[in-house]
C-alpha positions as CSV (number, residue, x, y, z in Angstrom):
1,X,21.4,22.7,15.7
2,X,23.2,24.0,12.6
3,X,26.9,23.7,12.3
4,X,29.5,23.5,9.3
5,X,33.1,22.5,10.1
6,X,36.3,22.4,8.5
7,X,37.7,18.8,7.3
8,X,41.3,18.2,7.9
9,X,42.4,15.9,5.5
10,X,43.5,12.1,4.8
11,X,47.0,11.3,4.0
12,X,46.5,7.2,3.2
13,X,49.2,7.0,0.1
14,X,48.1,3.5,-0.3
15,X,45.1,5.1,-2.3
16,X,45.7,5.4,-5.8
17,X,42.7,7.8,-6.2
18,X,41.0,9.8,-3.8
19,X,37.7,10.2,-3.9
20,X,36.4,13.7,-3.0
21,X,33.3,13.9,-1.1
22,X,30.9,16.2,0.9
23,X,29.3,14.8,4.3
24,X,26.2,15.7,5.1
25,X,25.0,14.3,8.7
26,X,20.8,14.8,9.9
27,X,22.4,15.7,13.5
28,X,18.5,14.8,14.5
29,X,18.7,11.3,13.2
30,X,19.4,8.4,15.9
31,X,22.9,9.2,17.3
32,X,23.3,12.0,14.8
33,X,25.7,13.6,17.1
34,X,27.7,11.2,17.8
35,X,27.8,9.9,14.0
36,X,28.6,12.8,12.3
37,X,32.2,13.0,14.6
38,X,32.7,9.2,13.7
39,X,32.0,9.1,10.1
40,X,34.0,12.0,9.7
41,X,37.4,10.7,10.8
42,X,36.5,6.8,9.5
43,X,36.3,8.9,5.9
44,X,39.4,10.8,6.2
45,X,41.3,7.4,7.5
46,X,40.3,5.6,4.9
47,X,41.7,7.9,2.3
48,X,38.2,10.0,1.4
49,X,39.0,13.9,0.8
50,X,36.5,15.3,2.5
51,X,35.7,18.6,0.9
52,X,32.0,20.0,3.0
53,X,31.3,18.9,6.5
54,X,27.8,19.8,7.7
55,X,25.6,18.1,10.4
56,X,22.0,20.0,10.0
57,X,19.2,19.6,12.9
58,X,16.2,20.4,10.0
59,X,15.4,19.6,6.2
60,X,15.3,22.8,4.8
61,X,19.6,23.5,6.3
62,X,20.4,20.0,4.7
63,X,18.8,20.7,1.8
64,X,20.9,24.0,1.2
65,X,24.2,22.0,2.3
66,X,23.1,19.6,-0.3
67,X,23.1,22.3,-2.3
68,X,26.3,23.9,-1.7
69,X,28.1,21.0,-2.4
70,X,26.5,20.6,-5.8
71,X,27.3,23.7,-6.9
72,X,31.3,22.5,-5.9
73,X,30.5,20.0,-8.4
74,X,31.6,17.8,-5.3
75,X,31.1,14.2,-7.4
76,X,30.4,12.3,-3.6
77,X,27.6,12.9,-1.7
78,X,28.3,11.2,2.0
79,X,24.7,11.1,3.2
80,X,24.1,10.3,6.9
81,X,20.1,10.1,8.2
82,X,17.5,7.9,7.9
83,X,15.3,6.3,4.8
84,X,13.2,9.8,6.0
85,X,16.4,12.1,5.0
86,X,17.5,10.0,1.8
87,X,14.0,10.5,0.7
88,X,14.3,13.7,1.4
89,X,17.9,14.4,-0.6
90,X,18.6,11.2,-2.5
91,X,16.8,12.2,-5.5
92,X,18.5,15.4,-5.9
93,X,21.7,13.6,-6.0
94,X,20.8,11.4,-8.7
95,X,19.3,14.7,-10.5
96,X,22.5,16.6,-10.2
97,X,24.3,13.1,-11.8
98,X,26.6,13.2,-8.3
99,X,27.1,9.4,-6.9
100,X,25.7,8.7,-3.1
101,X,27.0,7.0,-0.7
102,X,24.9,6.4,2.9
103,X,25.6,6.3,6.3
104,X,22.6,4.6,7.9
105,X,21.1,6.2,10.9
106,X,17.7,6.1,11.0
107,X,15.3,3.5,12.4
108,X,14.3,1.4,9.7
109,X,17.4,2.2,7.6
110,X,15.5,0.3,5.0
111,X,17.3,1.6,2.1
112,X,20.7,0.6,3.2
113,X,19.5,-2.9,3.6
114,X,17.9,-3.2,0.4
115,X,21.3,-2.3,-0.8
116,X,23.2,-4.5,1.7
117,X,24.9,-1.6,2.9
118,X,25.6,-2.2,6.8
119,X,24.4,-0.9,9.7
120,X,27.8,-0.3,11.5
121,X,28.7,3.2,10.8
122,X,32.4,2.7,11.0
123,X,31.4,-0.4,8.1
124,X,29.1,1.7,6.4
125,X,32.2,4.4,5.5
126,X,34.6,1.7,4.7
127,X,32.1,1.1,1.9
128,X,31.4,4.5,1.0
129,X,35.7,4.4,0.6
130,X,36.3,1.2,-0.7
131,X,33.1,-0.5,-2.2
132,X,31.8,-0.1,-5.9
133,X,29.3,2.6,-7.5
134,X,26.0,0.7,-8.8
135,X,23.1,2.4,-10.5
136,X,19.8,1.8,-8.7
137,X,16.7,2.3,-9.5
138,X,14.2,5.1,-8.4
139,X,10.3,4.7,-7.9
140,X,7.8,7.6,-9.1
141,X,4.0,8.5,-7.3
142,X,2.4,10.8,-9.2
143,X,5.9,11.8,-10.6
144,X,7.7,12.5,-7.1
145,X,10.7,9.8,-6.7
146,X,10.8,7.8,-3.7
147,X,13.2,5.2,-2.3
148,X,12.0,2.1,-0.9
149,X,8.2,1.5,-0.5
150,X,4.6,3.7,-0.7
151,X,1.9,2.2,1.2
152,X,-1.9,2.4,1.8
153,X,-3.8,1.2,5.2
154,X,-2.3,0.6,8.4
155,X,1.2,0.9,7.2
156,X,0.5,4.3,6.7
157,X,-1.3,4.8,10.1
158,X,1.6,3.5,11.6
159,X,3.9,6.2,10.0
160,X,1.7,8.8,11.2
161,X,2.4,7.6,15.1
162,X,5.9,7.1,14.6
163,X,7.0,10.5,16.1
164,X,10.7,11.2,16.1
165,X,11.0,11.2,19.9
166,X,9.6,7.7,20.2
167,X,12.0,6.4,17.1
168,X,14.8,8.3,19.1
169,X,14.2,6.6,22.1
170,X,12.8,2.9,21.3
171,X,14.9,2.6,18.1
172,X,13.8,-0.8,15.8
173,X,11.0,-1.3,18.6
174,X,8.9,1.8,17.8
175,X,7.8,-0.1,15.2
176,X,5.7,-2.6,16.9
177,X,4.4,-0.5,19.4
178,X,3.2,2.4,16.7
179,X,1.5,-0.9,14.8
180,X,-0.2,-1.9,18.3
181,X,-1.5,1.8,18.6
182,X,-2.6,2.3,14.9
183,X,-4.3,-1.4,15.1
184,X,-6.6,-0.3,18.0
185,X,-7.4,2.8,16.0
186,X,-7.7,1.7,12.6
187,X,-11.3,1.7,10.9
188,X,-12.3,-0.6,8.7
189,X,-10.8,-1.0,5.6
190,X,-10.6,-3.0,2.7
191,X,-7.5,-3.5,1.7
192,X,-3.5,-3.1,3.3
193,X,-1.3,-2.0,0.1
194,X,2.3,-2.0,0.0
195,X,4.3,-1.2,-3.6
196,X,8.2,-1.4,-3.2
197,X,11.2,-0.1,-5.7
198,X,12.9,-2.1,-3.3
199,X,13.5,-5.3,-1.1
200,X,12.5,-3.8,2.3
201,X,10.4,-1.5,4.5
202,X,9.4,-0.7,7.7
203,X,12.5,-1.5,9.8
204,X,13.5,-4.9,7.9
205,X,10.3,-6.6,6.8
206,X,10.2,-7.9,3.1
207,X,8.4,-6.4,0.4
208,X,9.0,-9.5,-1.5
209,X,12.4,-11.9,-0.9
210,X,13.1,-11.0,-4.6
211,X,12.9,-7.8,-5.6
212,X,15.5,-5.9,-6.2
213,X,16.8,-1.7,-6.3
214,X,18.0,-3.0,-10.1
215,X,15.7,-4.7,-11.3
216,X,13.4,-2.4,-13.4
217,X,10.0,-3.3,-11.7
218,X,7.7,-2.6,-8.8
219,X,7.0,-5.2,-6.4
220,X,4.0,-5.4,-3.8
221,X,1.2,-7.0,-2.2
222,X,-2.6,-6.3,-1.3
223,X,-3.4,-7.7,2.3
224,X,-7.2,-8.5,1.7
225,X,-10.3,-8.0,4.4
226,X,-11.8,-11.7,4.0
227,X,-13.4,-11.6,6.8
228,X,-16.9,-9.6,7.8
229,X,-15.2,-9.5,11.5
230,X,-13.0,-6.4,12.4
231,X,-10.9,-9.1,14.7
232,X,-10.6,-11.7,12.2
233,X,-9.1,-9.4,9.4
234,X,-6.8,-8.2,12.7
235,X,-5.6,-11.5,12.9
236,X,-4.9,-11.8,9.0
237,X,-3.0,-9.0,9.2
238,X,-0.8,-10.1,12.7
239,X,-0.2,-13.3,10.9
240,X,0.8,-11.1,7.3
241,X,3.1,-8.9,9.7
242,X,5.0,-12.1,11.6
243,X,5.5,-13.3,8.2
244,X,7.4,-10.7,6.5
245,X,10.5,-11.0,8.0
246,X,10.7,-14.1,6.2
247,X,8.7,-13.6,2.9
248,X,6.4,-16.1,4.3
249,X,3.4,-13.4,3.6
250,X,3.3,-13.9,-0.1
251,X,1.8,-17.1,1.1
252,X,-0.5,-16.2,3.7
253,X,-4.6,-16.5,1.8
254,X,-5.3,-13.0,2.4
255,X,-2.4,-11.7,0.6
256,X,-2.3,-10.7,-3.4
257,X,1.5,-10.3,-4.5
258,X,1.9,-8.8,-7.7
259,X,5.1,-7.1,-9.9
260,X,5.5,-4.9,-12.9
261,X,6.4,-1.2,-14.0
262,X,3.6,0.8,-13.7
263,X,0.8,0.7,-11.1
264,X,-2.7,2.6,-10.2
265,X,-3.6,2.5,-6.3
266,X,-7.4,3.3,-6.2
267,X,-9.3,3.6,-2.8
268,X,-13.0,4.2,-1.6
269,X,-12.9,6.5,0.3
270,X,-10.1,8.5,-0.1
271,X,-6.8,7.1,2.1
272,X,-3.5,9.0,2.8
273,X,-0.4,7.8,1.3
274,X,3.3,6.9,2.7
275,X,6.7,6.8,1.0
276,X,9.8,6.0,2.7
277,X,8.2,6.4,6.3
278,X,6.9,10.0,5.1
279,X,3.4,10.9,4.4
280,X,2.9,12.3,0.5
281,X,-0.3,12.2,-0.4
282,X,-3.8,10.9,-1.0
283,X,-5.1,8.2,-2.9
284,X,-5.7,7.8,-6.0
285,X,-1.9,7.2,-7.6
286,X,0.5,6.5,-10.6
287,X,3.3,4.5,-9.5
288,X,6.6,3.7,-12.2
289,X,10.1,3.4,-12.1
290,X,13.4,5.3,-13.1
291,X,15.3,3.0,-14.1
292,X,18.8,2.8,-12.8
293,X,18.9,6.1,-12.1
294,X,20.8,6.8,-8.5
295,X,24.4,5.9,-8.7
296,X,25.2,4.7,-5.0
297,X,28.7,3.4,-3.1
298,X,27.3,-0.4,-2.7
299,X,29.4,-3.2,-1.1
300,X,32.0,-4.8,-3.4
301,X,30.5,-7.9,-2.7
302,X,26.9,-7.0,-2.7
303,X,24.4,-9.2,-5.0
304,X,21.8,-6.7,-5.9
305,X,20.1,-9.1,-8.6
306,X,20.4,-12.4,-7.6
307,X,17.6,-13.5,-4.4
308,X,16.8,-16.5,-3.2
309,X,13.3,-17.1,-3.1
């Protein structure tokens, strides 16, 4: 589906600036539909001009919408999608100096969390209205931005099972299941690599409790085969799974944790590469940082710096 609309407008006098925006809704995203009708009129009650309204079923239509709002020199890009479609878009906004602001509605949403933005979509427009703009930092592979996190191993086995229908119809709980079905298939491999720009990935588990989308650096962690065993390093990496809703990984023996601005992911044989629940690539890889280069509607209250450890 493919549809533009008209977008009536607000008429909140309480606002002593409107912001003028363009919203731009992945009608294929998790209650996409439904979203795109909701976000709309939270937006115009909370006082947001709404310029462009397009809901787009396929990347190439929200890419031109993006597009066409751009050229408007529309200073607000409203995106609503998944970590997939701000991968996708995000770093065009952020080219084009507009500022973003995100309506989660993916899976993983993993982006918006790292951010503190919430999950709520009426919440998540109240901050696109009435939060603060903060500059954020971009990652780089091999020169390509990307949002949250590239990964090496099962990670990225588990991406390539996540199909859109099962994400559509099992929500945050695709995510274990895909990691049941890529553990019974995955060959042996040396090493599980995960390299974030920022605090989260893959539906809410930590990269490390203390990075940060500002803070200038990469942060990751190597999960280690110890173990000549194929079940044994199965159970290192269960136990390295369970603990990164916590951050209790970084602890775990099998696990290397590292940080810094630039990194080199090396791999014998040859592995594919995820970004932001997308596959990119193949190994080997140059990994950097942008900093502070996406300017994004955050919470007013939101403590991008500051993590407990």
């Amino acid at each position: 589906m493919s549809r533009a609309v008209s977008c009536p407008g607000g008429h909140d006098r309480r606002m002593a600036e409107r912001l003028r925006a363009a919203l731009i809704v992945n009608a294929h995203a998790r209650a996409g539909e439904r979203a795109f009708t909701l976000a709309r009129r939270t937006l115009v009650a909370a006082g947001v001009e709404l310029a462009v309204c397009a809901r787009k079923s396929r990347r190439e239509p929200l890419r031109e919408a993006l597009e066409q709002a751009l050229d408007r020199r529309i200073p607000l890009i409203v995106l609503g999608g998944g970590d997939g479609t701000l991968h996708a878009l995000a770093p065009r906004v952020a080219e084009a100096g507009a500022t973003l602001g995100i309506v989660p509605l993916g899976t993983g949403n993993d982006f918006a969390r790292s951010l503190e933005i919430p999950l709520d979509i009426g919440q998540a427009c109240h901050v696109v209205a009435g939060g603060r703009t903060s500059a954020v930092d971009l990652g780089l592979l091999d020169g390509r931005p990307f949002l949250n996190a590239v990964t090496v191993g099962i990670t990225t086995e588990l991406t390539r099972r996540l199909t859109a229908g099962s994400k559509r119809l099992l929500g945050p709980v695709a995510y274990p299941v895909a990691a049941l079905r890529a553990a019974r298939h995955l060959r042996r491999f040396e090493a599980e690599v995960v390299v974030g720009n920022a605090r989260f990935q893959g539906g809410g588990r930590l990269i490390d409790p203390e990075a940060s989308a500002t803070d200038r650096r990469l942060h990751g962690y190597v999960v280690l085969a110890r173990h000549a065993g194929r079940l044994k390093n199965l159970l290192d990496l269960v136990g390295v799974g369970r603990g990164t809703r916590s951050g209790e990984h970084l602890r775990h023996a099998s696990v290397w944790a590292f940080d810094g601005v630039r990194v080199q992911i090396s791999t014998h044989p040859v592995r594919s590469l995820g970004a932001d629940g997308e596959l990119v690539g193949k190994t080997p890889a140059e990994l950097s940082v942008l900093p502070a280069r996406l300017r994004v509607r955050v919470p007013v209250q939101a403590n991008l710096d500051a993590r407990a450890g």
